[in-house]
mmCIF file of the N, C-alpha and C atoms, coordinates in Angstrom:
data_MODEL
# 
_entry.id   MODEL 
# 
loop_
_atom_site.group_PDB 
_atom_site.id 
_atom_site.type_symbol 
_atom_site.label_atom_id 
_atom_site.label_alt_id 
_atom_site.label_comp_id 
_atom_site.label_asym_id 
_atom_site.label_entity_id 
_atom_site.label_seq_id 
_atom_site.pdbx_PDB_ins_code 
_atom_site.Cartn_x 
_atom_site.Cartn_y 
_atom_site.Cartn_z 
_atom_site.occupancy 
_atom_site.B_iso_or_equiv 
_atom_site.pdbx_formal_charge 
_atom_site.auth_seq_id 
_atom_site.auth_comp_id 
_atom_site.auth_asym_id 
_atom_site.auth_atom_id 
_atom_site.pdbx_PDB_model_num 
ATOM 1   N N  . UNK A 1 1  ? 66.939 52.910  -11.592 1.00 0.00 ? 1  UNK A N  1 
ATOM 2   C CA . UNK A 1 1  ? 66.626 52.121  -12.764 1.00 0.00 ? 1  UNK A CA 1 
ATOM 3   C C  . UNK A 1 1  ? 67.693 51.048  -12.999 1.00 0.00 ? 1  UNK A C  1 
ATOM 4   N N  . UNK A 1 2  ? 69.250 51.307  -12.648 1.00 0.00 ? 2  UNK A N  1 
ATOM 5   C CA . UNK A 1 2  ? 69.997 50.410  -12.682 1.00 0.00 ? 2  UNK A CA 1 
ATOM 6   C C  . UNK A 1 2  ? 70.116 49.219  -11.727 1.00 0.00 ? 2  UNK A C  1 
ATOM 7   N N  . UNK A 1 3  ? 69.377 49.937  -10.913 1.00 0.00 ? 3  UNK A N  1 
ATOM 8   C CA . UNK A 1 3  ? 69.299 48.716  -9.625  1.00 0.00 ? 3  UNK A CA 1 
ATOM 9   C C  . UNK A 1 3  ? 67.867 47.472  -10.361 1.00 0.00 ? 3  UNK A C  1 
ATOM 10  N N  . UNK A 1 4  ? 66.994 47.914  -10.852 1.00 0.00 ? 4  UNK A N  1 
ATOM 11  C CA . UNK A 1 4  ? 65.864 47.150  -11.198 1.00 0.00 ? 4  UNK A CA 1 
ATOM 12  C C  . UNK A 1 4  ? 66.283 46.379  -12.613 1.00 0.00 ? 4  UNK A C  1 
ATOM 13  N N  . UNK A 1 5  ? 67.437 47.052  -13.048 1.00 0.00 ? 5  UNK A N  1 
ATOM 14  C CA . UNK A 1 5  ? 67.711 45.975  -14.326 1.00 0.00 ? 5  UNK A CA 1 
ATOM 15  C C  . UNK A 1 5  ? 68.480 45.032  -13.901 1.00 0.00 ? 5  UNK A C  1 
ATOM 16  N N  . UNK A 1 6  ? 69.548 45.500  -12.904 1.00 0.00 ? 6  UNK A N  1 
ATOM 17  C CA . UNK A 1 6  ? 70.460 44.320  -12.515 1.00 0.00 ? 6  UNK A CA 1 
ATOM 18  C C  . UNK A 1 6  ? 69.744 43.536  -11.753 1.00 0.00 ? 6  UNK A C  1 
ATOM 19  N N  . UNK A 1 7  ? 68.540 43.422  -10.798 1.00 0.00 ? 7  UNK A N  1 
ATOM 20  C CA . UNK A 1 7  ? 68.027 42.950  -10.094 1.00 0.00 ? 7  UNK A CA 1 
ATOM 21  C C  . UNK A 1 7  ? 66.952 41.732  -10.937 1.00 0.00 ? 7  UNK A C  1 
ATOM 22  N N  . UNK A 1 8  ? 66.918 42.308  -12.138 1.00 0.00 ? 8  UNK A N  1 
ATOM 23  C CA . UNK A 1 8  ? 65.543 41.667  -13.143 1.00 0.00 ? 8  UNK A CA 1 
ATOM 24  C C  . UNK A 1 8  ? 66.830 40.702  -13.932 1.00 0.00 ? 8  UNK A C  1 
ATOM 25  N N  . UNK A 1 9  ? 68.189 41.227  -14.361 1.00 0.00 ? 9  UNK A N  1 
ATOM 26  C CA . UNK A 1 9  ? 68.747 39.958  -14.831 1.00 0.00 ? 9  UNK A CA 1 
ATOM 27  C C  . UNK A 1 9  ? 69.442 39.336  -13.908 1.00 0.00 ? 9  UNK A C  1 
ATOM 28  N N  . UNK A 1 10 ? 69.704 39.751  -12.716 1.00 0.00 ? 10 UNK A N  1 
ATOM 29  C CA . UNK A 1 10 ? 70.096 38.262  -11.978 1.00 0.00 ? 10 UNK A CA 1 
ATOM 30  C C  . UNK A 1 10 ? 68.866 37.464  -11.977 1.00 0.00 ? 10 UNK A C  1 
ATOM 31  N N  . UNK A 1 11 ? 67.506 37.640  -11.670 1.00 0.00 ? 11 UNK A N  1 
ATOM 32  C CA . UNK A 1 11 ? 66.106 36.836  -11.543 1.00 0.00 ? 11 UNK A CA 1 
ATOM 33  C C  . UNK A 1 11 ? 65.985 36.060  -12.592 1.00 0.00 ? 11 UNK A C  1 
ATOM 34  N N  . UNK A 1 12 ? 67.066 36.794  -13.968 1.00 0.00 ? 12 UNK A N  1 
ATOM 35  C CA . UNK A 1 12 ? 66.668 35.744  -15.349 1.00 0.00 ? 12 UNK A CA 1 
ATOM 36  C C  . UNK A 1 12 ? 67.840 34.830  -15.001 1.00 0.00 ? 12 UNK A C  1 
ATOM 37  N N  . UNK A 1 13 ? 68.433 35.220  -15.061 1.00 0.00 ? 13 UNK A N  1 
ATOM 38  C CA . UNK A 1 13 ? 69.766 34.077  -14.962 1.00 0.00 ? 13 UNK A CA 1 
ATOM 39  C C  . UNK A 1 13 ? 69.494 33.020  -13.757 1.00 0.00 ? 13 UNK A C  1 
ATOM 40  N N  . UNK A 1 14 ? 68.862 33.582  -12.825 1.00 0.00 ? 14 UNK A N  1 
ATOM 41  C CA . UNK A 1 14 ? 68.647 32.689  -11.648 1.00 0.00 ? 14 UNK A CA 1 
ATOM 42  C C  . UNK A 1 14 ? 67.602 31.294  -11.875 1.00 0.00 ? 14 UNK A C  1 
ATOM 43  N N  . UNK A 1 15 ? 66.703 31.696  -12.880 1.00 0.00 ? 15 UNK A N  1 
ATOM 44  C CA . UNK A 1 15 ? 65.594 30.988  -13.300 1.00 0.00 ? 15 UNK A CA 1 
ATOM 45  C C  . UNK A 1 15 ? 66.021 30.025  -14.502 1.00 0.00 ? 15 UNK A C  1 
ATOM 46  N N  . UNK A 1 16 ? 67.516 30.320  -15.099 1.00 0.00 ? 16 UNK A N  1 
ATOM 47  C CA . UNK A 1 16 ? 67.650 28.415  -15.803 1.00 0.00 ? 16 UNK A CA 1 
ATOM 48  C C  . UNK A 1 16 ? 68.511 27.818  -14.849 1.00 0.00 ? 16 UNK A C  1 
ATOM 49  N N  . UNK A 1 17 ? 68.641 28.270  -13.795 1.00 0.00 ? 17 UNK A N  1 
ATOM 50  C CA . UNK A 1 17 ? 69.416 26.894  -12.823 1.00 0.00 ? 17 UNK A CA 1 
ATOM 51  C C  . UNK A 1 17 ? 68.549 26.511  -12.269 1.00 0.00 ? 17 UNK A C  1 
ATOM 52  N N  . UNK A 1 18 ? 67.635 25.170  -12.837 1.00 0.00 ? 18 UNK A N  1 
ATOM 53  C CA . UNK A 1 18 ? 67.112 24.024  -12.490 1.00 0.00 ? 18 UNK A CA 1 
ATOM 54  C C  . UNK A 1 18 ? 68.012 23.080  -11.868 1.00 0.00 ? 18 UNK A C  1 
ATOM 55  N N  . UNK A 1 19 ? 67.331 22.684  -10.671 1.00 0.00 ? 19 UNK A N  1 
ATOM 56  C CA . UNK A 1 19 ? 67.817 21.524  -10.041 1.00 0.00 ? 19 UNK A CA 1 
ATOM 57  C C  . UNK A 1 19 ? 67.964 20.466  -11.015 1.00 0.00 ? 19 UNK A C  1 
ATOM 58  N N  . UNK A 1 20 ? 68.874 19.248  -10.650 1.00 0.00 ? 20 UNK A N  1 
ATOM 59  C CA . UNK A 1 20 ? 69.044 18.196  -11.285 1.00 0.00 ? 20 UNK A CA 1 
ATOM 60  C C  . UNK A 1 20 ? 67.862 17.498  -11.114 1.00 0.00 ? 20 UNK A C  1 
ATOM 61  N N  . UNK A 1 21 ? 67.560 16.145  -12.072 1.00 0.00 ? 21 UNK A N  1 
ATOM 62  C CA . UNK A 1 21 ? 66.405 15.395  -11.569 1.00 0.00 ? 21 UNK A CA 1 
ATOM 63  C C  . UNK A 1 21 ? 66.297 14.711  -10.921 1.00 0.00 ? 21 UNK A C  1 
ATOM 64  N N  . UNK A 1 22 ? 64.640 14.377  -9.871  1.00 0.00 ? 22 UNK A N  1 
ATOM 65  C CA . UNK A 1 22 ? 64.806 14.288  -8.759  1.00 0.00 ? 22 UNK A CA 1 
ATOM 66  C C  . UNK A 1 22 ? 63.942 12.804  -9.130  1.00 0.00 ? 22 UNK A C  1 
ATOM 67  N N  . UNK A 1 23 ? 64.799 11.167  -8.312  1.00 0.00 ? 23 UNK A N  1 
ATOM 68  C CA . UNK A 1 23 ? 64.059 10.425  -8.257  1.00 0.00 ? 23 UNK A CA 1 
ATOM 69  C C  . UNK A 1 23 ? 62.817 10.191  -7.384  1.00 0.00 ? 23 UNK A C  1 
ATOM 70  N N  . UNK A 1 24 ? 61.939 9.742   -8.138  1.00 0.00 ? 24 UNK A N  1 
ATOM 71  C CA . UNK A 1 24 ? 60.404 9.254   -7.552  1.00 0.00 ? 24 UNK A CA 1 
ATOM 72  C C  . UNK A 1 24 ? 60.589 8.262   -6.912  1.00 0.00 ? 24 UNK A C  1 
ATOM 73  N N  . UNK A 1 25 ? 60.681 8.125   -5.303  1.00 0.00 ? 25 UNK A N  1 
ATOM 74  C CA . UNK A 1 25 ? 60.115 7.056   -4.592  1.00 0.00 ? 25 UNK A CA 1 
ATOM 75  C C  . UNK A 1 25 ? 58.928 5.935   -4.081  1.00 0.00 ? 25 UNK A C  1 
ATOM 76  N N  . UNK A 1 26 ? 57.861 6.768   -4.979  1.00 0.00 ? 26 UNK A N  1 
ATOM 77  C CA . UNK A 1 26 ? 56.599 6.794   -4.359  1.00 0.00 ? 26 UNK A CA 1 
ATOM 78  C C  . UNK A 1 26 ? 56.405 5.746   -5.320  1.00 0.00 ? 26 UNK A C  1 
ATOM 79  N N  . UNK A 1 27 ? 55.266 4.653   -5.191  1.00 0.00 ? 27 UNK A N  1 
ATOM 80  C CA . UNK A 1 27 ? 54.928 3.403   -5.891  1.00 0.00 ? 27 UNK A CA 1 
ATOM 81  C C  . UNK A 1 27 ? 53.952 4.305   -6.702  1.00 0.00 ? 27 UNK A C  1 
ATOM 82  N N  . UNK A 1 28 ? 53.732 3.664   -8.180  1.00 0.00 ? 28 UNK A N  1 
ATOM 83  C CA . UNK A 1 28 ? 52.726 4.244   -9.040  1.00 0.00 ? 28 UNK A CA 1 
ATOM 84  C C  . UNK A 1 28 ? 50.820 3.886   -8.103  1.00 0.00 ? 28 UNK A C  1 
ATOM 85  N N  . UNK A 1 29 ? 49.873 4.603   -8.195  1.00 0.00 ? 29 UNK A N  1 
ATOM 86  C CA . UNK A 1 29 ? 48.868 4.404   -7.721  1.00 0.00 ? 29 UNK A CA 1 
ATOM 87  C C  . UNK A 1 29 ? 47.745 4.370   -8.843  1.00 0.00 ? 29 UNK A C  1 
ATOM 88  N N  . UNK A 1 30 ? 47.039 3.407   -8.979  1.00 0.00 ? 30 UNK A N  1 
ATOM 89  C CA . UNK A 1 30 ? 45.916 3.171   -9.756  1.00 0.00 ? 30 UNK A CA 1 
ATOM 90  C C  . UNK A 1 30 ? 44.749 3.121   -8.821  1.00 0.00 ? 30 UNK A C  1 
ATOM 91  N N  . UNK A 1 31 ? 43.978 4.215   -9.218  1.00 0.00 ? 31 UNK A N  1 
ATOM 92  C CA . UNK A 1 31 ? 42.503 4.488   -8.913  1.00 0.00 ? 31 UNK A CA 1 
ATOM 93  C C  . UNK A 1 31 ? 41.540 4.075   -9.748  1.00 0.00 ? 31 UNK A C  1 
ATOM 94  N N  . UNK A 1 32 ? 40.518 3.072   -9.596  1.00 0.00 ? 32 UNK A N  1 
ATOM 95  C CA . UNK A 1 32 ? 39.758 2.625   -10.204 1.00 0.00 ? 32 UNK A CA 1 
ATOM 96  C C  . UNK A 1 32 ? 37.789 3.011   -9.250  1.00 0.00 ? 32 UNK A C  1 
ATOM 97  N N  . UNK A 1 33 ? 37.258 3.903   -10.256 1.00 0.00 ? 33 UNK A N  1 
ATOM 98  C CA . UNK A 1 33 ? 35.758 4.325   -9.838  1.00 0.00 ? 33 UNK A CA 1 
ATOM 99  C C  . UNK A 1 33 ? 35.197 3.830   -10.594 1.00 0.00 ? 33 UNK A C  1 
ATOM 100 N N  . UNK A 1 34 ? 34.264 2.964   -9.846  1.00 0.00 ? 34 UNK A N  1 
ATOM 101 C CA . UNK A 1 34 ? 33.407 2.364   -10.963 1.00 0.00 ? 34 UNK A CA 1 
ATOM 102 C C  . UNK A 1 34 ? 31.917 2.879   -10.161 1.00 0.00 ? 34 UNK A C  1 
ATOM 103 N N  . UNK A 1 35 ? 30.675 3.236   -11.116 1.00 0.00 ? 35 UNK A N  1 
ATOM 104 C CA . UNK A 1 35 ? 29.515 3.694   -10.606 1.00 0.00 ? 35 UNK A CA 1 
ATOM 105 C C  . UNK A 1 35 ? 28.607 2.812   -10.249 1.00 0.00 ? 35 UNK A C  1 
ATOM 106 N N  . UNK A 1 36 ? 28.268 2.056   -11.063 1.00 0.00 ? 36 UNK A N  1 
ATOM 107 C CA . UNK A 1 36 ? 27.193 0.581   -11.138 1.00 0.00 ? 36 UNK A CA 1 
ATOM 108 C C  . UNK A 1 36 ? 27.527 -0.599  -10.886 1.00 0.00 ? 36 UNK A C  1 
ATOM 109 N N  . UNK A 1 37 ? 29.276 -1.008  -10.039 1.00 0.00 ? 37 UNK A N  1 
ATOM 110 C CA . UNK A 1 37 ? 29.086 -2.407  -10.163 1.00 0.00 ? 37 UNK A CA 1 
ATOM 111 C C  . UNK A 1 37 ? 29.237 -2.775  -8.443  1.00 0.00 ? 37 UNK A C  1 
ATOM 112 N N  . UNK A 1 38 ? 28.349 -3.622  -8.572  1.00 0.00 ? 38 UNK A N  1 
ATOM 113 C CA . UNK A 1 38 ? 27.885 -4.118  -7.123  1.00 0.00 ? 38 UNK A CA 1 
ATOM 114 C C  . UNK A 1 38 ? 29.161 -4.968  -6.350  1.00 0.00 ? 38 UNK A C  1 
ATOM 115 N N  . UNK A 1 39 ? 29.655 -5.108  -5.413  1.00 0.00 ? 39 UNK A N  1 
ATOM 116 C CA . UNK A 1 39 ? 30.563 -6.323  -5.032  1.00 0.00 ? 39 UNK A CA 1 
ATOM 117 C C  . UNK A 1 39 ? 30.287 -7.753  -5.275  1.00 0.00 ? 39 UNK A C  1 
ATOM 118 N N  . UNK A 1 40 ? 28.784 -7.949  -5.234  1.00 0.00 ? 40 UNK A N  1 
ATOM 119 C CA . UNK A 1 40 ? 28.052 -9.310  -4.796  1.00 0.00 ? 40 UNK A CA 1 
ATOM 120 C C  . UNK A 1 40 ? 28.183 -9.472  -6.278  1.00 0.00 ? 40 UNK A C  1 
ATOM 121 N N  . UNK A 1 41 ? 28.718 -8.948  -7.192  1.00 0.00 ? 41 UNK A N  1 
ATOM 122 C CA . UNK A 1 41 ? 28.494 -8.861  -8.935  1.00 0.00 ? 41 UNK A CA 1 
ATOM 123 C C  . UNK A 1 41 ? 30.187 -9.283  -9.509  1.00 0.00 ? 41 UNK A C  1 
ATOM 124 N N  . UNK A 1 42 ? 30.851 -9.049  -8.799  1.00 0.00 ? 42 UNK A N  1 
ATOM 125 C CA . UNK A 1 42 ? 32.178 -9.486  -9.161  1.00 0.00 ? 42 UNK A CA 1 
ATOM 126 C C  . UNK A 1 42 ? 32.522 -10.792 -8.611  1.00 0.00 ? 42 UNK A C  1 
ATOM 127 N N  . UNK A 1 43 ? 33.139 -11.450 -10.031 1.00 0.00 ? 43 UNK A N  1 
ATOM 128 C CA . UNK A 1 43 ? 33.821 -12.834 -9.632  1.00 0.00 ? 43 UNK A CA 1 
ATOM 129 C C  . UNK A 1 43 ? 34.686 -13.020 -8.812  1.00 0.00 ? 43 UNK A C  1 
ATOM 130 N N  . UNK A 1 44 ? 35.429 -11.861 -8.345  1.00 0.00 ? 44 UNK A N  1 
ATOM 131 C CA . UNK A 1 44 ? 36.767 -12.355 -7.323  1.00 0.00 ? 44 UNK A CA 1 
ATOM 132 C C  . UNK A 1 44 ? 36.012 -11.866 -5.907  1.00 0.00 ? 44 UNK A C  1 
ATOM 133 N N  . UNK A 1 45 ? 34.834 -11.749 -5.994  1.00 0.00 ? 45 UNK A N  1 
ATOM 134 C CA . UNK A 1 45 ? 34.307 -11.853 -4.580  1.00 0.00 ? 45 UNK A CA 1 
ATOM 135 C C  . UNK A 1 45 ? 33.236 -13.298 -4.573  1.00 0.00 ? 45 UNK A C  1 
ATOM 136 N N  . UNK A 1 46 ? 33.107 -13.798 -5.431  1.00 0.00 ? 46 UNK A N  1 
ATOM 137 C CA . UNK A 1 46 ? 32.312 -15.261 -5.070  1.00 0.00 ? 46 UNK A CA 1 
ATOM 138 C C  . UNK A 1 46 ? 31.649 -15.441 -6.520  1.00 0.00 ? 46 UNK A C  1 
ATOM 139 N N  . UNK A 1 47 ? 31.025 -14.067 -7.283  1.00 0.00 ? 47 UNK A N  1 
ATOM 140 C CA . UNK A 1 47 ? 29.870 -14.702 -8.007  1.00 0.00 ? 47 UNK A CA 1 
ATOM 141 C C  . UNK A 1 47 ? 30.144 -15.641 -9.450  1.00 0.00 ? 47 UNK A C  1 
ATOM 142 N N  . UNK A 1 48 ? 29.103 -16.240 -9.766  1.00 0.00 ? 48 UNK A N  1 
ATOM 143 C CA . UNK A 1 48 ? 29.031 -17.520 -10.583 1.00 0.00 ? 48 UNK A CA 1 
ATOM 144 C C  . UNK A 1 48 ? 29.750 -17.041 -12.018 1.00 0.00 ? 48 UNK A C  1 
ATOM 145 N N  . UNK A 1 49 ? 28.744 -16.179 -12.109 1.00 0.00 ? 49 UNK A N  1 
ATOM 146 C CA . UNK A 1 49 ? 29.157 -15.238 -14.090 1.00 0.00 ? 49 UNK A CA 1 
ATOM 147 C C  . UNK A 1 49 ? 30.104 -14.845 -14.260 1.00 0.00 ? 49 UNK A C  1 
ATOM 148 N N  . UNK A 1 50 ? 30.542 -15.098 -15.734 1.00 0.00 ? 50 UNK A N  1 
ATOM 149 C CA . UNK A 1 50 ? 32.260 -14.538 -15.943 1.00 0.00 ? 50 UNK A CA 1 
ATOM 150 C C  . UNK A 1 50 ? 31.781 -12.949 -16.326 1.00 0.00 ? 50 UNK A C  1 
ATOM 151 N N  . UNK A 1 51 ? 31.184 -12.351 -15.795 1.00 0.00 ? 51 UNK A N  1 
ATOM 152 C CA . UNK A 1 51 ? 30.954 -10.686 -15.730 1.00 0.00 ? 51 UNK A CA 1 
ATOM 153 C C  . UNK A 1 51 ? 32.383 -9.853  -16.030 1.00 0.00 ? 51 UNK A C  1 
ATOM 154 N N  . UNK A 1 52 ? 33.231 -10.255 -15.109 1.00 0.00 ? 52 UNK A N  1 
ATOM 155 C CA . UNK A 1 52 ? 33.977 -9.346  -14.821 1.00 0.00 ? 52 UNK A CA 1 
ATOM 156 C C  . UNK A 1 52 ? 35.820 -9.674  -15.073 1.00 0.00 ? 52 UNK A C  1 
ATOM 157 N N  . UNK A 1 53 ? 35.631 -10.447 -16.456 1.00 0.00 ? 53 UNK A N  1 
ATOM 158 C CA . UNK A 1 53 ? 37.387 -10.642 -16.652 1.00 0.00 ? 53 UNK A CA 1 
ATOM 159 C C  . UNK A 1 53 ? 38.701 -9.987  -16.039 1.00 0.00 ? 53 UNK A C  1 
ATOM 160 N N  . UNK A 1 54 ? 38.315 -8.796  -16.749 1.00 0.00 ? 54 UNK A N  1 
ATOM 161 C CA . UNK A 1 54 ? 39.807 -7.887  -16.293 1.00 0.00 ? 54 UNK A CA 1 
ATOM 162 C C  . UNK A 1 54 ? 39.666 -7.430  -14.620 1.00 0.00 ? 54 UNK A C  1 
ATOM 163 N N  . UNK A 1 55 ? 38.970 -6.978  -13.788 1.00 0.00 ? 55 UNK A N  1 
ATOM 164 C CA . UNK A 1 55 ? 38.604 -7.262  -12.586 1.00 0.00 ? 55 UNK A CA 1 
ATOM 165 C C  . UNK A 1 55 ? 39.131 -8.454  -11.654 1.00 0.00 ? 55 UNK A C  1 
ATOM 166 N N  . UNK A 1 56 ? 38.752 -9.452  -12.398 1.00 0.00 ? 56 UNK A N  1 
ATOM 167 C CA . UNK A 1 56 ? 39.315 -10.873 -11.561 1.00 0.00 ? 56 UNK A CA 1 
ATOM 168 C C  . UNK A 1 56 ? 40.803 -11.581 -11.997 1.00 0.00 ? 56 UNK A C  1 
ATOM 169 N N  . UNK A 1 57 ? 41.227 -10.562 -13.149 1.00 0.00 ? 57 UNK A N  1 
ATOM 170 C CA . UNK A 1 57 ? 42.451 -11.257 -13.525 1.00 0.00 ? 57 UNK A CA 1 
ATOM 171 C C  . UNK A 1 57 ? 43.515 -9.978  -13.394 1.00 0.00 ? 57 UNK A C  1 
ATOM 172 N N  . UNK A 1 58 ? 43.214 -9.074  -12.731 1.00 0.00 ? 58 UNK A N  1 
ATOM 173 C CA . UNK A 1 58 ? 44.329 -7.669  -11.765 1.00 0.00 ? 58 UNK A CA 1 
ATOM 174 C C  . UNK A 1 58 ? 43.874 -8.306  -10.151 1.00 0.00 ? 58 UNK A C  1 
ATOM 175 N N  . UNK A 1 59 ? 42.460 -8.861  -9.896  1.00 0.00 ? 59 UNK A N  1 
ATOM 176 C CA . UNK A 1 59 ? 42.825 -9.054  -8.581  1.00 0.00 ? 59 UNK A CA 1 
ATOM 177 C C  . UNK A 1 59 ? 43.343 -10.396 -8.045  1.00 0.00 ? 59 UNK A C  1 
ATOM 178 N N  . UNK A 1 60 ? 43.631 -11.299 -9.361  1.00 0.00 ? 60 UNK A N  1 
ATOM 179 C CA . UNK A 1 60 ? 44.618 -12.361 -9.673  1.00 0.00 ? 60 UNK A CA 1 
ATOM 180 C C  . UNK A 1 60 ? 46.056 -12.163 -9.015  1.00 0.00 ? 60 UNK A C  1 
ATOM 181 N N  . UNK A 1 61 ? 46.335 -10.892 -10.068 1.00 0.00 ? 61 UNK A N  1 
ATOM 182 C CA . UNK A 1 61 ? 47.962 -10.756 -10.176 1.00 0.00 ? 61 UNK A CA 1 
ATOM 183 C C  . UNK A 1 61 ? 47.987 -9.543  -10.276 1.00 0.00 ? 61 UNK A C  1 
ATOM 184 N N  . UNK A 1 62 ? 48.020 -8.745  -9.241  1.00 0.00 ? 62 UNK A N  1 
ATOM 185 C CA . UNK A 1 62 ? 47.690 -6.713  -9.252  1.00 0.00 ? 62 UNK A CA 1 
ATOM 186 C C  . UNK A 1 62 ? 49.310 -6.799  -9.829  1.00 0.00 ? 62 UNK A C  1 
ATOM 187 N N  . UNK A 1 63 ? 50.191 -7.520  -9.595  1.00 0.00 ? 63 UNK A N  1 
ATOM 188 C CA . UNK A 1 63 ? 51.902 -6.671  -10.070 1.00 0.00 ? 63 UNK A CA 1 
ATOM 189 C C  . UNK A 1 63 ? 52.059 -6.767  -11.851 1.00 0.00 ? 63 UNK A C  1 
ATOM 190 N N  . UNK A 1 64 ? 50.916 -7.454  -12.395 1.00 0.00 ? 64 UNK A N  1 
ATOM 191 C CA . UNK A 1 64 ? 51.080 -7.965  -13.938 1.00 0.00 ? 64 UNK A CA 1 
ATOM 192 C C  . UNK A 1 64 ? 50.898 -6.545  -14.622 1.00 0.00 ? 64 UNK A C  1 
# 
């Protein structure tokens, strides 16, 4: 029984030494699903109608 208590508080004590924090290298990723919109329907692929503002003004300037 003394072996399972000392064994259960080293496991507690062991569990607040968190590593320090770790920097993120990875570039942020934006996923965009859209269900209904056609390509031939968006302005930054050719078409006439201002349909699609925010669409044509990220594929303007994706770093804005």
């Amino acid at each position: 029984m003394r072996g399972f208590l000392g064994l259960a508080l080293l496991l507690w004590a062991l569990a607040g030494c968190a590593p320090g924090p770790v920097e993120n290298h990875f570039p942020g990723v934006l996923i965009i699903a859209v269900d209904a919109l056609r390509a031939d329907r968006v302005g930054v692929y050719g078409y006439e109608r201002h349909l699609t503002p925010a669409i044509d003004a990220f594929a303007a300037d994706p770093d804005a």
